[in-house]
N, C-alpha and C positions, 0 to 999 in steps of 0.2 A: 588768293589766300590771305596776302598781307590785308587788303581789306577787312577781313573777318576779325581778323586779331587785332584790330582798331573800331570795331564795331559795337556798338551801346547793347545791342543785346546779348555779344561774346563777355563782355567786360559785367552786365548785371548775371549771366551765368556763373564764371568766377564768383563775383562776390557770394552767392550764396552757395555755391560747391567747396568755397575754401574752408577748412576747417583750421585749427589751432591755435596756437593763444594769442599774444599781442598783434602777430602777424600772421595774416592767414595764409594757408598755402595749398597750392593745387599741383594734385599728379599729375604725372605725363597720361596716364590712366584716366582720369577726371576729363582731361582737355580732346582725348580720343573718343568719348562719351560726348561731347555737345554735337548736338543735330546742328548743321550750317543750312540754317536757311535757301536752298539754292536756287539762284536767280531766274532760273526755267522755273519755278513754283509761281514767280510772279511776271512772268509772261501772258501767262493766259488773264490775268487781270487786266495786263496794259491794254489787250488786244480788245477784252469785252469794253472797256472805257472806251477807247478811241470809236469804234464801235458806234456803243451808244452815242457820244456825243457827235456821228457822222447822221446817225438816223434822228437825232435832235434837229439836226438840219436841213433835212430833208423835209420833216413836217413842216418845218418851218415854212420851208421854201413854197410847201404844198400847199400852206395856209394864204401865202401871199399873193399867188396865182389863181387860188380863190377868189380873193377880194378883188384883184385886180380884173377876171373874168366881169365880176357883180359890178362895178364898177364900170366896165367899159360896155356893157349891156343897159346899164344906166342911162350912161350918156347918148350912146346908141338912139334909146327909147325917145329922150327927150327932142334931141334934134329933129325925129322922124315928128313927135307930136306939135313942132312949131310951124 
């Protein structure tokens, strides 16, 4: 919780919920009203990234054992044709 109450988007909610003159101020009412972001919400994002950038690698890898197949099919070729 302490978290939250040092957090850039808890503190831009404040500013603009506070109401009054020189100094603004917010209810205990106001502060029970902000949605907390909760960190299960961004879960499922870390999971699809990591994810993604697993199966980035995989083609990668896919692509390299390609070349490396063409490659050694190549040479293969050559040596038989000399």
């Amino acid at each position: 919780m302490k978290s939250v109450l040092f957090s850039n988007e808890f503190y831009d909610y404040c500013q603009v919920a506070a109401c009054g003159g020189d100094q603004g101020n917010i209810s205990p009412s106001q502060i029970k009203e902000y949605e907390n972001p909760s960190p299960a919400s961004q879960h499922p994002k870390k999971i699809v990234g990591t994810i993604e950038a697993e199966r980035v690698l995989v083609e990668s890898a896919k692509k390299l054992i390609e070349i490396y197949e063409q490659k050694t099919q190549e040479i293969i070729a050559k040596l038989w044709a000399e």
